[in-house]
N, C-alpha and C positions, 0 to 999 in steps of 0.2 A: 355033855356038850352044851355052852350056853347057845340061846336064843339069841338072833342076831335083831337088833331093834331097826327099822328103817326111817328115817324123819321124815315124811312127806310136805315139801315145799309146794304151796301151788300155786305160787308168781310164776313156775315154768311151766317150759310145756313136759307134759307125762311123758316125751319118747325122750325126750332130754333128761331128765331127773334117773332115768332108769339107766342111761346109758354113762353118766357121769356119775353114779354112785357105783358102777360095774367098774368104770375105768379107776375109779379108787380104790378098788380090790385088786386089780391089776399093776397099778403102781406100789402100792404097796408089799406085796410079792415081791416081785422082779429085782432080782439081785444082779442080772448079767447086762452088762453096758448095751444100749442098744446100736445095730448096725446101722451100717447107711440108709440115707433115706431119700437119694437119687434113685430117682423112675422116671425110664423112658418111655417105657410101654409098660402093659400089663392091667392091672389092679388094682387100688385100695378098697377094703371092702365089696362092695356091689358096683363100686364105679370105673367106667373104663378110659383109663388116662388117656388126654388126646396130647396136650404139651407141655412142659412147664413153661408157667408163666413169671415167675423169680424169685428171689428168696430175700427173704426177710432176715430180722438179729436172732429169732429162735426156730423160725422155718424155712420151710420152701412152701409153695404156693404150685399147686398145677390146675389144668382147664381139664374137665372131666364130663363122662357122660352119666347120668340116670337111667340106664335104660328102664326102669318102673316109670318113671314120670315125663320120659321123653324132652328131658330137658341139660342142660348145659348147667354144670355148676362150675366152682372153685374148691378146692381142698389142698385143707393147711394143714402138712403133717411138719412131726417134731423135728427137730434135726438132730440126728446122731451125736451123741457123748453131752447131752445134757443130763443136766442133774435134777435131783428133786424138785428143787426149788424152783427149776425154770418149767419142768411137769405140773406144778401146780399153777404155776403163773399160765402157762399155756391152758390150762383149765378150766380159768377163772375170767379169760378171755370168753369161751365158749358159755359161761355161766352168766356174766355180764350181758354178750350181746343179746341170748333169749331170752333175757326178761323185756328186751326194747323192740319197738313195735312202732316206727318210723319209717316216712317213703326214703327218706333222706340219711338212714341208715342201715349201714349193711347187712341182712338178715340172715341168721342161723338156722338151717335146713337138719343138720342132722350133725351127730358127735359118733364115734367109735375107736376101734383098737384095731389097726392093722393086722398081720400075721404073724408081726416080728414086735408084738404088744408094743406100738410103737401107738400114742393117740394120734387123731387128727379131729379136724374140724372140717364139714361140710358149707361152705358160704356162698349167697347169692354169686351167681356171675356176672358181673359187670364188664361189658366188651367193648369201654369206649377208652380205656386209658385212664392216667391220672391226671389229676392240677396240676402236676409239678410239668408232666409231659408235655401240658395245654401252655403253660409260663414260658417256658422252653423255647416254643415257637412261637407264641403273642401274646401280649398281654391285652388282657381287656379294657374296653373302657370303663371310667371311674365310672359311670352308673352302672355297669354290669358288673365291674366288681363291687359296689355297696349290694348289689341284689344279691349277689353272689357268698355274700358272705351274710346276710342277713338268711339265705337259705340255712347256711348251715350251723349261726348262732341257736336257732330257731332248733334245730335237731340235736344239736350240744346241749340244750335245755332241757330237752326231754330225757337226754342220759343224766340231767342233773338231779331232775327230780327223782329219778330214780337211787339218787346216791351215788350215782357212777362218775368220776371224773377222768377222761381221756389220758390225759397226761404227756399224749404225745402229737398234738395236732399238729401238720403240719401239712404242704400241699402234696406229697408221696403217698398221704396217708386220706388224699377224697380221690373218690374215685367219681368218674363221670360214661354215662350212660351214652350211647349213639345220639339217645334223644335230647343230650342235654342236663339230663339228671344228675345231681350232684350225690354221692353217698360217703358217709363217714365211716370209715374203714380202719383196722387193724387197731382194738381197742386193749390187744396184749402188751404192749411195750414191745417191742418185740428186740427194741436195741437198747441197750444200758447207757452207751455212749460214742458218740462216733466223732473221728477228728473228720476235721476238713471236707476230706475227698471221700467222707461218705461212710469210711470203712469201721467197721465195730471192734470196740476197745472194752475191755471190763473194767467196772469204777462202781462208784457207789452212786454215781447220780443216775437215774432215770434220762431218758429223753433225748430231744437232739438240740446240742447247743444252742444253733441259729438261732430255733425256736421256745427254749426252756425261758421259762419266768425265772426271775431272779432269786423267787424262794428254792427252784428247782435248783439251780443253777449253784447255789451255794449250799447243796445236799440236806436245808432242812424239810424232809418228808414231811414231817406231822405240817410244816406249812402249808403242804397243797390242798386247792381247795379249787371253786366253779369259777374263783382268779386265775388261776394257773391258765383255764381251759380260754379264757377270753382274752389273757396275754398271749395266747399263741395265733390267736382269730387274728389278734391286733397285726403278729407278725406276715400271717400269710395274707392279709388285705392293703400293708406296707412293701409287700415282694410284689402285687400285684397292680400295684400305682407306681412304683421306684422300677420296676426289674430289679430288686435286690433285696437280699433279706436287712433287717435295721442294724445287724452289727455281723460283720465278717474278719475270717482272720488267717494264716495259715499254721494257725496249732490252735487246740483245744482250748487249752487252759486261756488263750487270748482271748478269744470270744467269752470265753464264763466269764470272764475278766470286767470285760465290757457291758456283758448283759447285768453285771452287779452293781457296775457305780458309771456309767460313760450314759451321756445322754444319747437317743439315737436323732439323727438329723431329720429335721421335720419333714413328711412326704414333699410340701409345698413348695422348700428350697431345692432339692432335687428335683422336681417335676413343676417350674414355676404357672405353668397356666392349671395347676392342680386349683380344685374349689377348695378355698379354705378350709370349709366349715366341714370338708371330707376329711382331711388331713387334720385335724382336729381329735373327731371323731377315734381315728386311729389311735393317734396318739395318747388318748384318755385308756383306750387298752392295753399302752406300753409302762403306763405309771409301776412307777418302782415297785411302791407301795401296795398291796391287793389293794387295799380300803379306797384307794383314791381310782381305781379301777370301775368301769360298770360292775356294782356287787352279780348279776346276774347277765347269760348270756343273753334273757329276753329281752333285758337293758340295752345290751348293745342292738340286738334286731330293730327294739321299737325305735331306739333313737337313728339309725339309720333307714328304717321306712319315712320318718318324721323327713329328713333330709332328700328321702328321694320322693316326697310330698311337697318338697317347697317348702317347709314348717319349719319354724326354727328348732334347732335342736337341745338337748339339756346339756352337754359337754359345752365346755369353757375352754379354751385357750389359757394354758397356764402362765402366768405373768411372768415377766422377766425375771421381775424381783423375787418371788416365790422360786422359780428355779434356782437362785443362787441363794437362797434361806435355805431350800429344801438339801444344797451341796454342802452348806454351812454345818448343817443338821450331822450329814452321814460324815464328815470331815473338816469338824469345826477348827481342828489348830491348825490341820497345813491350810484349810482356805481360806484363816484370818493372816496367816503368812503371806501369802499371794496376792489378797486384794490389798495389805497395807503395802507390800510395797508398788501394785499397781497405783493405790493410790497416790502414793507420796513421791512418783517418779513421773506418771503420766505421761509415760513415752514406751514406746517399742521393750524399750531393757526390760520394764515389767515381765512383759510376755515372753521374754528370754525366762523366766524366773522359771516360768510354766513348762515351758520347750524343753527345758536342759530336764527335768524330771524325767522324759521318752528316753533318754541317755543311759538309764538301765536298761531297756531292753537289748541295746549291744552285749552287753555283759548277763545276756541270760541264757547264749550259745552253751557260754561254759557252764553257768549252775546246770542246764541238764544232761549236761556229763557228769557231772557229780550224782546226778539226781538228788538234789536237795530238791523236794517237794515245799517245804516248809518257807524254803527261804523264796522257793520259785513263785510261789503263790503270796507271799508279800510282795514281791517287783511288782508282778501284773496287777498287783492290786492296786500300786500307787503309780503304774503308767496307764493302769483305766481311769485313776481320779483326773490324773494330771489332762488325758482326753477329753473327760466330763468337762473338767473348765474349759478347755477349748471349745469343744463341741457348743457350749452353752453361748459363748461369747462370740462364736459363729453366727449361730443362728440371730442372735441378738446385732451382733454387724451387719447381717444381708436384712434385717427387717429393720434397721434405721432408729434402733430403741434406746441408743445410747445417744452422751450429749456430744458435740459435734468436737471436742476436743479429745476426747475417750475414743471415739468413730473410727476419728483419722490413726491414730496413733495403732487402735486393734485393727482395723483393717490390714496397715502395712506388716504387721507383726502373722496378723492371719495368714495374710501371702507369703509370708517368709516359711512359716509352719508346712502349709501344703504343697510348699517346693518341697521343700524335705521329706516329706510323707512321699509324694511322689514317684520321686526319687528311689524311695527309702522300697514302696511296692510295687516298683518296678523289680527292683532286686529278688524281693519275696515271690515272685513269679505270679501277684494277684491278676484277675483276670481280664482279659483288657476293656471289658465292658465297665468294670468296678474301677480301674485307673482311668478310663476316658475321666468316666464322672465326676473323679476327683478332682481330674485335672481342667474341667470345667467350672469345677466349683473356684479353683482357682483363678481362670477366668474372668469368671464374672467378679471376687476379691478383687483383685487387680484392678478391674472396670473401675468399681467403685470407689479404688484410691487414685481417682484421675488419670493413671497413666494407661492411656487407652492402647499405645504400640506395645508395650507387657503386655496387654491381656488379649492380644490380637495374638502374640503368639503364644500366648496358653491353649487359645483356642485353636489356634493352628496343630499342635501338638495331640488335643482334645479330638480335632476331626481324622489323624491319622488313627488314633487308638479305634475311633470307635466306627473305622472304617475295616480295620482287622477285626474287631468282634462281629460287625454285621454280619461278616458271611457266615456265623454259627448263632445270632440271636437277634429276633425281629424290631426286638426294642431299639436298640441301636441305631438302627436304618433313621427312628422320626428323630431321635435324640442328636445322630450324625446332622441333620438337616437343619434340627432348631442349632445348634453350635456353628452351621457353617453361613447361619443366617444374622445371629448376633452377631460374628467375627468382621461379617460384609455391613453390615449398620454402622459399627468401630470405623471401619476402613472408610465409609464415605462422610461420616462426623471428622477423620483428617483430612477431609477434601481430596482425597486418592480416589477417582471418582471411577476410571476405568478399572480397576480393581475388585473395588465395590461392584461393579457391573459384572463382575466376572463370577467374584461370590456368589450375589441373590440371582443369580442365573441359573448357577449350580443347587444351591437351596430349591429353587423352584423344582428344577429338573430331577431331584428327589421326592419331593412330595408330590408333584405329578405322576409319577413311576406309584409310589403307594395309594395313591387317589386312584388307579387303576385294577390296582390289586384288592384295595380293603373302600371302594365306594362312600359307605356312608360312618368310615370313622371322625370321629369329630374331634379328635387333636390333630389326625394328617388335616381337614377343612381347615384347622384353627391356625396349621403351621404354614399351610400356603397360600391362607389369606393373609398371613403375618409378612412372606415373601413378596407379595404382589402390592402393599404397601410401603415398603419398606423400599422397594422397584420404582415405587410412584413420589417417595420423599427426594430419591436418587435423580428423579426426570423433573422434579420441580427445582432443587436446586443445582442443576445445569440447563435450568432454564427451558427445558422440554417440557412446558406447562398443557399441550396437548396429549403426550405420550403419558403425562401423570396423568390427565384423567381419566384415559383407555386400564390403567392399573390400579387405581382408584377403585374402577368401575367393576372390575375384577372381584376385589378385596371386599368390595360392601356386599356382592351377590352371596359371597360364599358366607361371610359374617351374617349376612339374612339369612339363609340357611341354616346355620348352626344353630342362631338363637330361635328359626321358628320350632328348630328339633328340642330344646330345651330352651323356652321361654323367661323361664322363674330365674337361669341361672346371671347374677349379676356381672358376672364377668363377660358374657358372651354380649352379654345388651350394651357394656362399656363398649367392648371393641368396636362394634357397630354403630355409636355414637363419634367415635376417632375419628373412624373410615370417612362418614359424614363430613364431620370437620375438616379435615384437610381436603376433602375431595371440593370444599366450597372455598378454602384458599387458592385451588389453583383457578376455579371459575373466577375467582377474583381478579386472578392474576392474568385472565383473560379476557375481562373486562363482559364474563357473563351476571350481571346482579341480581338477574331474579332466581337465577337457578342457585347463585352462594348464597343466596337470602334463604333462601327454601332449606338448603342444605346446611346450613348453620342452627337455624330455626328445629328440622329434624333432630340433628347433635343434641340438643339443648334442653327439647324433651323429653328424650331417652333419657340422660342424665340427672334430668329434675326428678323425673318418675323412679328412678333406683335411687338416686340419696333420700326422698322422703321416704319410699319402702324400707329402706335399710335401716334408716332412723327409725322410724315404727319398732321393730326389732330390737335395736337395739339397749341392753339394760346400760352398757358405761358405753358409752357414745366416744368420750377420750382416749379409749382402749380399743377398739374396735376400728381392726388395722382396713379390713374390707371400707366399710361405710368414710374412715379418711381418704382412701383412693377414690369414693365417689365423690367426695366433697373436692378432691383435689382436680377430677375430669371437670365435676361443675362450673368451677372457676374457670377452665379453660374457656369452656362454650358460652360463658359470658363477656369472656377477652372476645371471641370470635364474632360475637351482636358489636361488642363495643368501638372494635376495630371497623368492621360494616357502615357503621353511625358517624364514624368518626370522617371517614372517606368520603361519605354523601353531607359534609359537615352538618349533622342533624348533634351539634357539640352536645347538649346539652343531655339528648337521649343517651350518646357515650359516655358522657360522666356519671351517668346513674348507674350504667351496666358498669363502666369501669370500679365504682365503689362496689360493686356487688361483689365483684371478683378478688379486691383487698381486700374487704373486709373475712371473706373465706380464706384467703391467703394467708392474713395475719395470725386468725385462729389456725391452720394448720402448721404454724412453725410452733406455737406455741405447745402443741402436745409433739414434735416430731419435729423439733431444730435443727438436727443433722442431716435428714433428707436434702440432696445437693437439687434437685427436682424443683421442692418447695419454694427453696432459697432463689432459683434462675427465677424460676414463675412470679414471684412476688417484687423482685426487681423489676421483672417487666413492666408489671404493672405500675409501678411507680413511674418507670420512662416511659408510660405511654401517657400516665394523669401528666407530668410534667409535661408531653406535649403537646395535652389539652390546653393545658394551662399559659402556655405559649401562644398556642394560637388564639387564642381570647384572651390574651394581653393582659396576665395575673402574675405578674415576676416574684411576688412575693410567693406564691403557694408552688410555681414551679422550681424556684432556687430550694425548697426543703424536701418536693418531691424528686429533684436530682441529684439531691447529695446524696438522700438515700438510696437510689438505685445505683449509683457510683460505687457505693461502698460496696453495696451487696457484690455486683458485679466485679469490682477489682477483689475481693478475695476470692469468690470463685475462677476467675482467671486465673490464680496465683496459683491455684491448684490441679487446672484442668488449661495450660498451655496449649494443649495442642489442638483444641476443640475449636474448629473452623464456626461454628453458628456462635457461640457463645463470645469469639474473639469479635465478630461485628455487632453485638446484639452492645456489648462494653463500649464499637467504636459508636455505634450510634446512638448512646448516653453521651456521649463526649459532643458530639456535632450539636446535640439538643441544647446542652451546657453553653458551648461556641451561639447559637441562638441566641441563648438569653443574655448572652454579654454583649450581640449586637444589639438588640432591644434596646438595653440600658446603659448603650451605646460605651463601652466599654472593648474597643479594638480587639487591643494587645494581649487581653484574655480571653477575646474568644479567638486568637491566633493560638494561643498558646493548646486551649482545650480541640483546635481543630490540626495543629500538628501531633497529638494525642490520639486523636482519632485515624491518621493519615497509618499511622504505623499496624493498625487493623482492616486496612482498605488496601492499603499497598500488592500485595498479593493479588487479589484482583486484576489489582490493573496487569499485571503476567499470565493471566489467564486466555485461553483462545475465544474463550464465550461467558464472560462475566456476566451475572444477573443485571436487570433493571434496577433490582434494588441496589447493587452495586456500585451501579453506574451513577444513579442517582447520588450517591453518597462521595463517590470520588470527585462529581462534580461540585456540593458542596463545598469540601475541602479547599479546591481552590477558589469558589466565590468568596470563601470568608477570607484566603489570605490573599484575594486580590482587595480588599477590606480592610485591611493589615498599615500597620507603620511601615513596612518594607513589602505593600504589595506591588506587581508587577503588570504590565500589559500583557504577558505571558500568561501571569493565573489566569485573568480575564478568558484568553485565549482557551485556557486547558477547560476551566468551567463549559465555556461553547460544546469544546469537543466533547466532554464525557457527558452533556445534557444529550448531545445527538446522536450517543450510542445508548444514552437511554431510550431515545425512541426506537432506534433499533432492534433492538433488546423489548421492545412493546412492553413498557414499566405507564403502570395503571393506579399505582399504588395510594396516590396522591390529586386528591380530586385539584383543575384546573387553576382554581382561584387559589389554591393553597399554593402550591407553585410560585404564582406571578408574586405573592406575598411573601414567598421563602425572604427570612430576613439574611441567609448567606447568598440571595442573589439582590441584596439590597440595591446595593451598588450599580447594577446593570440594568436596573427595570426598566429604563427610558432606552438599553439599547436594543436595535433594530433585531440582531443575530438572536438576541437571548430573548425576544418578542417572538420572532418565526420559532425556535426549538420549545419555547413554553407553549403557544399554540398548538405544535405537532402532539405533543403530551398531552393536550385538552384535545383532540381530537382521538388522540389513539383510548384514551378516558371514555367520550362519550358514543365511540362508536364500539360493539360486540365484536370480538375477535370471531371469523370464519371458523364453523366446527370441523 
């Protein structure tokens, strides 16, 4: 008989090495299939079964006792009618987890052979649940998920250095503690492959779609590597900012599909008040490529401690261009197909080019009645490219990277797309949380191509979905609220004012209900501090300049709160520079100056103090979408001094703030043309130097600073019809124009540029409670055409009446002297009526509106 040799490992522990070389003798033997291995009660070895707790792709899992140790464990026995191979895989799981020695992973107590020489595995017991459990019911907030998953980058490390890589990370597979404790769990595979709804399928790939890297995903093994492990981090830190995994489907093979060539959509645009530099972050874990991945998961911990340090981080934001180099790369002839003929058509049809590619997938019912795998897996291959360029040109449309011809033209094509998608998963039975979102994203597409009643009712459609998901997923509830909150901002920009009241009523009324439940989370603070302003834009332009400050006042408490909970983060210090700002247009508009002086002044500091931080930071300052949003707030709160200066005629102080604001203006069109934002703002500023330049008697420099705001202004009009502020912001370029052609004493053209104006004022005058500024403007109108080759005693007349419901209306706007010198009240300054109404205005000016 020979001598049986024993190898002694001593990376294990000694009760484990004896008990898995036992169990290799045992397997080995055993020629008769093993029986069930549902237990209700009874035994496994020494331990007495209290319940099962679920089964896994090669086991079942039960909660058990020690009576030697007095303790509560887990045990994972095999499941009936496996084979060798999944005996040694179940093995090799047990052999993996003793050699690791982590709080944050789940620890191996003991190995054995049942009665019916079935193995199992002895494991800590964890009695809090899983991630997937915890996602289910709430997601956490983006700093607790960066901690959260820097926990367990940090514990994936340790299985790396060991040589071990997981394979199948995903949130099912952490388990968490009563106390909080995270632990990385079931390091067997335990599933080969599962479609959709969970259930296990045999294949040759490893893992679980959702979550597999793309090496996974496209069955090259020898690919997997400590990338694979931090592509999956990437996923479940994306499920945990999104509520959803980065690419969903309802079949298998779509999802591998996707995970192989489809970009996934940046946390940021699903989740728009997400931190960039979070979303980022992730996204460097989704790269196609390992190489372009954190090489290690310590890479991704430190760089996410770095983040939740305030410190800038090492991941980049991958440029546009690079993303369509890098589609170029994996699919150079269909997507030199695609961009020549986007190029060469520069219209919607292009993107028809793209769209009609998804036109396979009808026709993929029938290949899997055939079962052609071969040919099945080239469709989905080229309706995930065809995805990928969409998805890439999405994100590139809502981030304003394209030039303003390209913009418009993928915008409406976008929106045409996600109808169809829609539509399309509704049909598919996706889940209604996954179609709200879509059809939000659509939405907000919409928004963006001016037609704000389309994307009211995107959003309309947007709050039913994700009013039926609410009742099964927490997310929903803040997402329902942010969607019912944009829809009501849509609704009072068409001047639908009652409406609007009715929406941000409801928005509030939702994030109050979660401000009750969840206290100190700071997107439900962020969403109904975004309500209570948005409440106070509503009550300033229906002229409740009181009731705006009472919401105002609201919006800046909770914005101080947020930002005193995280300081460092630039977006929260933005909001609370806004709040500021408009909370000192309405004290303006109530004729409080110290207090809009103060609060202007606040606005203005916050905003200096983040664009010069952010610039410190930043390595390409022209790329760096964060720091142009500061620079784009900047500009505002220097419009908001310059406006201040302008009113107290300190002209000269307003001309220096008003160049500050061009000059920031002009540089942001130049890296970001397309922004429709840039474009209103920089027009502004052009009509407001033009009506410095007016009232300090310079026609030469006003006639160039009005064209140009004319211009601007009539093509955004042309685009964005139905936008009540931007229609009078256009009439009063016209009125200013009408100005300078009485100056330069030119009638009949300022009759012409102030019947121009009339058809943006008009409306108004139908209104029950038209603004001061309103008022003011419709009274112009007929100053200038009582001015006119065919003015009348009647203008004369109408000018009186809408000057005297601008006092009524208590319009402050216009300091007194500027008034008496309006050159559209030229005509009348010696009369008596238009003497008493300019005086009432110089009193309502220099006396404090009652608080």
């Amino acid at each position: 008989m020979t001598e049986e040799t024993t190898t002694f490992d001593h990376s294990r522990p000694p009760i484990l090495q004896t008990q898995i070389q036992s169990a290799d003798k045992s397997a080995g033997q055993s020629t008769a299939p093993p029986v069930s291995t549902t237990i209700r009660s009874g035994r496994i070895g020494k331990y007495e079964i209290v319940d099962e707790l679920g089964e896994g792709g090669m086991g079942r899992v039960y909660k058990a006792f020690d009576p030697e140790l007095k303790r509560y464990v887990a045990v994972k026995v095999l499941k009936a009618g496996t084979g060798i191979d999944d005996i040694n895989r179940f093995r090799g799981e047990a052999e993996l987890v003793a050699c690791l020695e982590h709080t944050n992973i789940v620890k191996v107590h003991d190995i054995g052979m049942d009665n019916q020489s079935q193995p199992y595995i002895v494991l800590e017991y964890i009695d809090g649940g899983s991630l997937g459990d915890q996602l289910r019911k709430q997601l956490p907030k983006p700093r607790e998920a960066a901690q959260m998953i820097e926990t367990l980058a940090r514990a994936v490390h340790e299985a790396h250095l060991k040589g071990i890589v997981h394979r199948d990370l995903k949130p099912a597979n952490v388990l968490v503690t009563r106390a909080g404790t995270l632990k990385v769990s079931d390091f067997g595979l335990g599933k080969r492959i599962e479609d959709a709804s969970g259930r296990t399928r045999t294949g040759d790939v490893f893992g679980t779609p959702g979550y597999m890297a793309p090496e996974q995903a496209s069955g090259d093994v020898k690919a997997t590597s400590a990338g694979t492990d931090v592509y999956a981090l990437g996923t479940i830190l994306y499920e945990m900012l999104t509520g959803r995994p980065p690419f969903a489907g309802a079949k298998v093979w779509d999802i591998l599909a996707q995970v192989q060539y489809a970009d996934p959509t940046a946390p940021s645009v699903l989740v728009p008040r997400l931190p960039r530099d979070l979303s980022t972050i992730c996204l460097k874990c989704l790269e196609k490529s390992p190489k372009a991945r954190y090489q290690t998961a310590l890479e991704l911990a430190d760089d996410l401690r770095r983040w939740l340090n305030s410190e800038p981080i090492v991941a980049r934001p991958t440029p546009w261009w690079e993303r369509l180099w890098r589609r170029v790369r994996r699919r150079p002839k269909e997507t030199a197909i695609v961009l020549a003929i986007l190029v060469a058509l520069g219209t919607t049809a292009g993107f028809v080019v793209i769209w009609r590619a998804n036109e396979s997938e009808a026709r993929l019912a029938l290949l899997e009645k055939e079962r052609d795998e071969k040919r099945q897996k080239e469709l989905f291959e080229r309706n995930a490219e065809s995805l990928a360029a969409i998805n890439q040109i999405r994100d590139l449309a809502l981030n304003g990277e394209l030039d303003e011809k390209a913009q418009e033209a993928m915008r409406k094509a976008l929106a045409g797309y996600y109808t169809v998608l829609v539509d399309r998963s509704r049909r598919d039975g996706t889940s209604p949380l996954t179609l709200a979102q879509d059809t939000a994203t659509l939405g907000k597409l919409i928004a963006q191509t001016g037609n704000k009643q389309e994307a009211i009712k995107a959003y309309t459609e947007a709050e039913k979905l994700y009013r039926g998901a609410a009742e099964r997923e927490a997310v929903a509830q803040v997402q329902l609220a942010e969607v019912v909150s944009k829809s009501g901002r849509l609704v009072r920009e068409l001047g639908r004012y009652d409406e609007a009241d009715q929406k941000l009523k409801d928005a509030r009324s939702i994030f109050e209900t979660l401000r009750t439940a969840t206290p100190n989370d700071l997107a439900v603070l962020s969403g109904l501090a975004e309500t209570h302003h948005q409440l106070g834009e509503l009550r300033a332009a229906t002229n409740e300049h009181k009731a705006a400050l009472d919401e105002y006042k609201q919006s800046i408490a909770l914005r101080q709160r947020i930002h005193d909970a995280e300081p460092a983060r630039a977006e929260y210090s933005q909001d609370l520079a806004r709040g500021y700002g408009y909370r000192g247009d309405s004290q303006m508009a109530l004729g409080l100056w110290r207090e809009a002086d103060h609060d202007f002044w606040q606005s203005h500091k916050i905003r200096e103090r983040v664009e010069e931080e952010l610039a410190k930071k930043s390595a390409d300052p022209a790329h760096n979408d964060e720091l142009q949003k500061a620079r784009f707030q900047l500009a505002r709160s220097w419009g908001n001094l310059a406006g201040y200066q302008t009113r107290n005629r300190a002209y000269d102080t307003a001309l220096y703030f008003w160049d500050k604001a061009r000059l920031l203006r002009e540089d942001l069109l130049k890296v970001r043309g397309s922004v429709t934002e840039y474009r209103s703002d920089l027009a502004g500023t052009y009509s407001q130097l033009g009506e410095l330049y007016v009232l300090t008697k310079a026609p030469a420099q006003a006639a160039t600073l009005l064209e140009q705001a004319r211009k601007e202004y009539e093509g955004l009009y042309q685009r964005n019809p139905g936008d009540v502020a931007l229609s009078e912001e256009l009439g009063n370029c016209y009125l200013l124009s009408a100005r300078l052609q009485i100056m330069e004493r030119k009638p009949e053209q300022a009759v012409a540029y102030a019947e121009k104006a009339w058809k943006h004022f008009a409306p108004a005058t139908r209104r029950d409670h038209p603004s001061g500024a309103e008022c003011y403007a419709v009274a112009a109108v007929y100053g200038i055409r009582a001015q006119g080759p065919g003015g009348t005693p009647t203008d004369r007349d109408k000018a009186i009446e809408w000057l005297g419901n601008a006092v009524k209306a208590e319009y402050r706007e216009r300091h007194p002297e500027d008034i008496r010198q309006d050159y559209a009240f030229q005509s009348m300054s010696e009369d008596r009526e238009f003497q008493r109404a300019s005086n009432d205005l110089g009193r309502l000016f220099s006396n404090n509106s009652s608080r």
